[in-house]
MMTF fields as JSON, N, C-alpha, C and O atoms, coordinates in Angstrom:
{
  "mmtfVersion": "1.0.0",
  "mmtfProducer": "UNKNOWN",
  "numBonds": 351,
  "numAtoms": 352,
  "numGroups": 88,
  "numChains": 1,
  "numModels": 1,
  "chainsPerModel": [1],
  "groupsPerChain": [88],
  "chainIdList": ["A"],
  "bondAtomList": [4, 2, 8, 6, 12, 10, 16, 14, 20, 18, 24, 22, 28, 26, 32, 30, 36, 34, 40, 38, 44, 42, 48, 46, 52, 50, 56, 54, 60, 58, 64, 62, 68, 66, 72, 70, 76, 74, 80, 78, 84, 82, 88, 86, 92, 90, 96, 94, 100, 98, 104, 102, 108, 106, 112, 110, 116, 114, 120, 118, 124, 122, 128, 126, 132, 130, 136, 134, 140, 138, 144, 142, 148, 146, 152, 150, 156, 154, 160, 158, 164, 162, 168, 166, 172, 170, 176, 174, 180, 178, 184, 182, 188, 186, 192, 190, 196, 194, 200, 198, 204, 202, 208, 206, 212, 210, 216, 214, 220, 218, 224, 222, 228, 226, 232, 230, 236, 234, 240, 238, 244, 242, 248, 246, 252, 250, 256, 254, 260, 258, 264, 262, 268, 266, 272, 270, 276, 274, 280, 278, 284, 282, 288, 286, 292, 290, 296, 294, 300, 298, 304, 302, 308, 306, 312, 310, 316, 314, 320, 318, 324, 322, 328, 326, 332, 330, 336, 334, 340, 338, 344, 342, 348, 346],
  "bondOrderList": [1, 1, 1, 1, 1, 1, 1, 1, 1, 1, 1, 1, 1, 1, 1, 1, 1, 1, 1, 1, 1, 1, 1, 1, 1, 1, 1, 1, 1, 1, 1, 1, 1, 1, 1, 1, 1, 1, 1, 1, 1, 1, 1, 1, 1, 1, 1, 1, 1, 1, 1, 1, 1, 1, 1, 1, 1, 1, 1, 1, 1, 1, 1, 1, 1, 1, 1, 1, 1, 1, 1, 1, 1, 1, 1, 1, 1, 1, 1, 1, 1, 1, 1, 1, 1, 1, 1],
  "groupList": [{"groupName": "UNK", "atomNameList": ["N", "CA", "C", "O"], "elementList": ["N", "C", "C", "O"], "formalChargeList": [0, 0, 0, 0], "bondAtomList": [1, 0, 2, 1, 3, 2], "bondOrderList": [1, 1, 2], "singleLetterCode": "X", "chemCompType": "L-PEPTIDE LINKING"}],
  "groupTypeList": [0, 0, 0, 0, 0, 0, 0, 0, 0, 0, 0, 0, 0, 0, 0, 0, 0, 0, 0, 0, 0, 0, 0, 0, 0, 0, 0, 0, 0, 0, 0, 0, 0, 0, 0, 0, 0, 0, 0, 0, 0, 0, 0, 0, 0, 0, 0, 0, 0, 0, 0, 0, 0, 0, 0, 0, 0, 0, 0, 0, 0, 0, 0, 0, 0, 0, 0, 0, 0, 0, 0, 0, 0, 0, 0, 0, 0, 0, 0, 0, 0, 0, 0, 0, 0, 0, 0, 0],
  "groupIdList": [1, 2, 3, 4, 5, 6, 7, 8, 9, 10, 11, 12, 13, 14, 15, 16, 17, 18, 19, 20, 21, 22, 23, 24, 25, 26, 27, 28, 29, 30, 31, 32, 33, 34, 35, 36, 37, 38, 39, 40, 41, 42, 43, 44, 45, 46, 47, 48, 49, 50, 51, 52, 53, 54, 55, 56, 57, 58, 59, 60, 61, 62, 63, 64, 65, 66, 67, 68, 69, 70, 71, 72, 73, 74, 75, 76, 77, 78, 79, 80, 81, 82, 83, 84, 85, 86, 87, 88],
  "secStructList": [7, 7, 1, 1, 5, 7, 1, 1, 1, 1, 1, 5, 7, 1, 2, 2, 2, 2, 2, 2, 2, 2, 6, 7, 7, 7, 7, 7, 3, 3, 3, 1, 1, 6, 6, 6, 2, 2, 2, 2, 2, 2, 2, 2, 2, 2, 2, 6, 6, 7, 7, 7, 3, 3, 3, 3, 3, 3, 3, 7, 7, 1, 1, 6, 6, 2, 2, 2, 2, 2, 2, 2, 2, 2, 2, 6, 6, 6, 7, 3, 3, 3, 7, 4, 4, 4, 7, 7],
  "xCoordList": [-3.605, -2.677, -3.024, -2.408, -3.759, -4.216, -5.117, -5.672, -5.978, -6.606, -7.436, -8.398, -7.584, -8.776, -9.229, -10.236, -8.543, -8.877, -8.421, -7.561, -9.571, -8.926, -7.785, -7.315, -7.144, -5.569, -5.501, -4.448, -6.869, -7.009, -7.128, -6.405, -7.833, -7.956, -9.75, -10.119, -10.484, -11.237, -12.533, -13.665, -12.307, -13.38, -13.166, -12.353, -13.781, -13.269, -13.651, -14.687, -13.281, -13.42, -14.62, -15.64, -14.094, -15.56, -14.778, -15.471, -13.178, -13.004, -13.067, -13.541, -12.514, -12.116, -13.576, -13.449, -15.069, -15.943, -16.444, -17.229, -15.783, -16.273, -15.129, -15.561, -13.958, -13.254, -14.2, -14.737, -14.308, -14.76, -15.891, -16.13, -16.817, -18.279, -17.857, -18.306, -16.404, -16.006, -15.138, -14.95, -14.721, -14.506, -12.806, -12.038, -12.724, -11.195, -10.345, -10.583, -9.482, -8.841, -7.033, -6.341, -6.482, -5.198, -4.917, -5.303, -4.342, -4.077, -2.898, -2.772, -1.572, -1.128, -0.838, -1.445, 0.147, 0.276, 1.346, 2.318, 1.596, 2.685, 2.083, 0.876, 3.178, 2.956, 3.931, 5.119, 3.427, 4.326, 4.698, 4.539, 5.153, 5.037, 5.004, 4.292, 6.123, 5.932, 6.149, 5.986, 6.724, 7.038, 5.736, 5.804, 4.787, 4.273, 2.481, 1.984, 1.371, 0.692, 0.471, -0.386, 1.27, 1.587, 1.816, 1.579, 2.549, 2.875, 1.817, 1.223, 1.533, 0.015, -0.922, -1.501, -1.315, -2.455, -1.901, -2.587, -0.913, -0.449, -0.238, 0.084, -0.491, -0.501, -2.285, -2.934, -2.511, -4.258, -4.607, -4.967, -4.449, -4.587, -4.434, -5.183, -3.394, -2.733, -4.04, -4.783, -4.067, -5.133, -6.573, -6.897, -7.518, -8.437, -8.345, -8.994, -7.34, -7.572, -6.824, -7.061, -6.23, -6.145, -4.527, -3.523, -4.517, -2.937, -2.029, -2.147, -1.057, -0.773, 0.53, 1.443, 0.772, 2.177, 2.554, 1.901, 3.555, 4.525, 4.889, 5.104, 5.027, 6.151, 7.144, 6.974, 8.158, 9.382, 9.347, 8.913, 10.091, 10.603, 9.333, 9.361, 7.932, 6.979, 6.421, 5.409, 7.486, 6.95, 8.649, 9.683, 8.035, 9.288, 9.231, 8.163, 9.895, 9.404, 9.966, 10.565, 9.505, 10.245, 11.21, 11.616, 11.644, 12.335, 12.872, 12.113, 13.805, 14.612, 15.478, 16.008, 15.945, 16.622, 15.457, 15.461, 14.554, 13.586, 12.789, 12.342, 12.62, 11.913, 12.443, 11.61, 13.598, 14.082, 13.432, 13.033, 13.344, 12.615, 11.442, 10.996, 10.756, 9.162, 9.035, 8.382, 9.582, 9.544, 9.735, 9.348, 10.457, 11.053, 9.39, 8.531, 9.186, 7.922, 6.57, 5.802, 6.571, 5.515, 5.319, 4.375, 6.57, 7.092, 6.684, 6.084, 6.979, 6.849, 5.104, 4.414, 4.798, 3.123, 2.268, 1.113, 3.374, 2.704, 2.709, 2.54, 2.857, 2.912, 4.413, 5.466, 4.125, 5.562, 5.687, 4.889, 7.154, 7.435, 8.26, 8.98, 7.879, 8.308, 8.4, 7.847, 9.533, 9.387, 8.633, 8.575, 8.002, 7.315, 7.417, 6.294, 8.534, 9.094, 8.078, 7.517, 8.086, 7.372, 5.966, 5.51, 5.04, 4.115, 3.84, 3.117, 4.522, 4.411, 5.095, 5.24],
  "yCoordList": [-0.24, 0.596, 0.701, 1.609, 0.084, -0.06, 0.546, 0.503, 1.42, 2.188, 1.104, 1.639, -0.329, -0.959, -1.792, -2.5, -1.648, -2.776, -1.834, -0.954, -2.482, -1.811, -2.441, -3.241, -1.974, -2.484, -4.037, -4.449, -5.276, -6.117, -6.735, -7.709, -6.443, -7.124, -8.134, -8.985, -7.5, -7.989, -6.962, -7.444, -5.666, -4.993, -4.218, -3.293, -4.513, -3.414, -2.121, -2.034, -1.171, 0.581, 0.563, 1.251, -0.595, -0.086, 0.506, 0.883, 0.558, 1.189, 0.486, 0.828, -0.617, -1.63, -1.58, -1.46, -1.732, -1.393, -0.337, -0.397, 0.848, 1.854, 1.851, 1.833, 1.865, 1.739, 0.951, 1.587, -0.288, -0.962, -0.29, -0.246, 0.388, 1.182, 1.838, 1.828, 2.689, 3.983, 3.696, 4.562, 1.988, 1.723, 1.646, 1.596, 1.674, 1.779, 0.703, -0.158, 0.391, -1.018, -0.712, -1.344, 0.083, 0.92, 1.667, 2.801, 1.042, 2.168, 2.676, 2.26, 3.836, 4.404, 5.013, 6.017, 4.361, 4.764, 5.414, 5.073, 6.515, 7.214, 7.617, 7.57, 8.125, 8.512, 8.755, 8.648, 9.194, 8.986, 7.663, 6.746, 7.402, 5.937, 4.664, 3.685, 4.852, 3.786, 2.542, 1.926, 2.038, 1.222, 0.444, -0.746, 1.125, 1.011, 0.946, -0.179, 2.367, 2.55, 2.217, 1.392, 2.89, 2.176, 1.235, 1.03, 0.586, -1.17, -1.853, -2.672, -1.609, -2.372, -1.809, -2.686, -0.795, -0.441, -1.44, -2.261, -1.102, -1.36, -2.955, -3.332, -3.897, -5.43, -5.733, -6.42, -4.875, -5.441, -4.936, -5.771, -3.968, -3.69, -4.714, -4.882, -5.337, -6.558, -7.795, -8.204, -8.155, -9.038, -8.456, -9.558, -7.679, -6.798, -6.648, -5.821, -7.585, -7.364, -6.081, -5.988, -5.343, -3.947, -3.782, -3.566, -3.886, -3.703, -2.327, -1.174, -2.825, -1.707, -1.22, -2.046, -0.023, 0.919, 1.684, 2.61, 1.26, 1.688, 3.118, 3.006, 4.408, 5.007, 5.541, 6.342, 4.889, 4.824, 6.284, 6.591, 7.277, 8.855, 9.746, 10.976, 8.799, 9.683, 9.226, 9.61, 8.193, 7.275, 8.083, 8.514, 7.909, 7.884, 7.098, 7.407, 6.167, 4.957, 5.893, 6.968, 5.01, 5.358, 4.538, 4.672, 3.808, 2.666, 2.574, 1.876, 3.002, 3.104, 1.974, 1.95, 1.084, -0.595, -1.167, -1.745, -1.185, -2.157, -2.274, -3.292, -0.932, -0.677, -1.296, -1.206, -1.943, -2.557, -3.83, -4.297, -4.482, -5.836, -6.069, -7.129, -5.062, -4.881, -4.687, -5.45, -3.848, -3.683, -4.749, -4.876, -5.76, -7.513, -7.952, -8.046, -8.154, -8.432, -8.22, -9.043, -6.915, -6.3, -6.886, -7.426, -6.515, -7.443, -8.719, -9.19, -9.183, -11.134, -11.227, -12.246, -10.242, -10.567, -9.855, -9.455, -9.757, -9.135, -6.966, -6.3, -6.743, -5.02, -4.514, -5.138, -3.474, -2.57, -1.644, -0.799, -1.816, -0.578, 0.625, 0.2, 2.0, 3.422, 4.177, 4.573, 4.697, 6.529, 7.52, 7.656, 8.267, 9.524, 9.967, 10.211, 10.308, 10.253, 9.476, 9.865, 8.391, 7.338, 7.913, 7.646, 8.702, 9.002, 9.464, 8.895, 10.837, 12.163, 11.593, 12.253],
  "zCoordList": [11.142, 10.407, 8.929, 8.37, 8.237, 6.753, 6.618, 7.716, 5.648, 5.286, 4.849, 4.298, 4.803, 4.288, 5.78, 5.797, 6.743, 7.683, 8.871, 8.92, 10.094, 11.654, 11.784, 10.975, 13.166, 13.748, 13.484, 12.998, 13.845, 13.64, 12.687, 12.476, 12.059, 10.764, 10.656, 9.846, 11.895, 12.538, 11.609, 11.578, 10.936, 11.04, 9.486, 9.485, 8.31, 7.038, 7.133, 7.793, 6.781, 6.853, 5.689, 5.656, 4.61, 3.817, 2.4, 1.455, 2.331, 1.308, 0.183, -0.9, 0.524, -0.816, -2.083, -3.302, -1.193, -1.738, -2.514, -3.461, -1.895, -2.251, -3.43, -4.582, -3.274, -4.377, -5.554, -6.462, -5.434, -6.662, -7.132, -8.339, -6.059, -6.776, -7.985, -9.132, -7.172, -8.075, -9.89, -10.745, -9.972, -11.021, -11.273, -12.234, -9.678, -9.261, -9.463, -8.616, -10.2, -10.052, -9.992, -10.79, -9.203, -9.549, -8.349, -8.065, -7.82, -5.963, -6.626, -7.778, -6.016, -6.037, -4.624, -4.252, -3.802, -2.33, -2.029, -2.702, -0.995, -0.483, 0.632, 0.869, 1.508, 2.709, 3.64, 3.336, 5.179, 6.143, 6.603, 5.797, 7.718, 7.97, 7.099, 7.323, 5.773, 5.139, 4.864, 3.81, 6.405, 6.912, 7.719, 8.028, 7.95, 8.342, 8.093, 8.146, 7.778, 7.9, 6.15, 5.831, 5.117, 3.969, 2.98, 1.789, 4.241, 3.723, 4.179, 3.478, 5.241, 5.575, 4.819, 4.178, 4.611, 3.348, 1.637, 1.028, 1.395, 0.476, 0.093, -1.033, 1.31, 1.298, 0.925, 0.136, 1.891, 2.155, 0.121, -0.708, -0.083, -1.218, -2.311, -3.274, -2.017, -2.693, -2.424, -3.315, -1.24, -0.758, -1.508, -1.951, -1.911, -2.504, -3.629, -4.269, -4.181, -5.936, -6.498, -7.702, -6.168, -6.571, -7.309, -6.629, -8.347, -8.68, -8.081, -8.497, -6.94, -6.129, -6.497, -6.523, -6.786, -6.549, -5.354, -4.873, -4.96, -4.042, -4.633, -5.84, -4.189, -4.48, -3.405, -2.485, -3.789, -3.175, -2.469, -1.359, -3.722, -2.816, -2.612, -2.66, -2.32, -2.133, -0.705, -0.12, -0.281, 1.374, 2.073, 1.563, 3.63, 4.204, 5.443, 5.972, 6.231, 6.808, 8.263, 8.287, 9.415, 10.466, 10.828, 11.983, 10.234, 10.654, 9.155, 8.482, 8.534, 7.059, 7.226, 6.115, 7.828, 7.716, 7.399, 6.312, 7.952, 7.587, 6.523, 5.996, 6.197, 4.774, 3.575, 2.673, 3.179, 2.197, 2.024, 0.957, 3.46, 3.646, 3.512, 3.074, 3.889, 3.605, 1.831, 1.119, 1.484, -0.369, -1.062, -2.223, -0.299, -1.205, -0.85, -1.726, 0.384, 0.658, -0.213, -0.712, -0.204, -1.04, -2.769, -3.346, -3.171, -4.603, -4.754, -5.72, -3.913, -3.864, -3.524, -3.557, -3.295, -3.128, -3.922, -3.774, -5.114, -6.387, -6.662, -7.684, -5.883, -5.81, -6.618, -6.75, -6.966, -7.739, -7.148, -6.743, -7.037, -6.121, -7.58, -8.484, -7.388, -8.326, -7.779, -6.753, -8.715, -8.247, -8.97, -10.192, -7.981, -8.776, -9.872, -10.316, -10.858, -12.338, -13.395, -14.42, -12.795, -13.568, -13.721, -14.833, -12.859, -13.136, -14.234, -15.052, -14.433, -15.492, -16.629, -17.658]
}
């Protein structure tokens, strides 16, 4: 489900690298599934060195109870969660 790792966690996609080639140190994540395909990108990101932002009204989870718990999560393992506003 993470954009840096297969379902397992067994195999890297290769991005985290290519990120660092590119001089990248700053993710910025939204999406569908942000309960999901998001928060797992958005942890591993965390794990990879990468100072990660959440944005809140730019994710939408499939599971909206649970998404509160995952965001304490995310926080406590160093990530910030924002809203889009904050960008501009």
């Amino acid at each position: 489900y993470s954009a840096f790792y297969d379902m397992d966690h067994s195999k890297s996609t290769g991005l985290a690298g290519y990120l660092r080639e590119k001089g990248v140190t700053v993710l910025y994540l939204a999406g569908l599934a942000g309960d999901i395909c998001v928060f797992e990108t958005a942890m591993d990101s965390l794990r990879e060195g990468f100072d990660t932002y959440f944005i809140r009204d730019a994710t939408r989870p499939l599971d909206a109870a649970r998404m509160a718990e995952l965001l304490q999560r995310l926080v406590a393992a160093g990530g910030k969660v924002i809203e889009s506003e904050r960008l501009f």
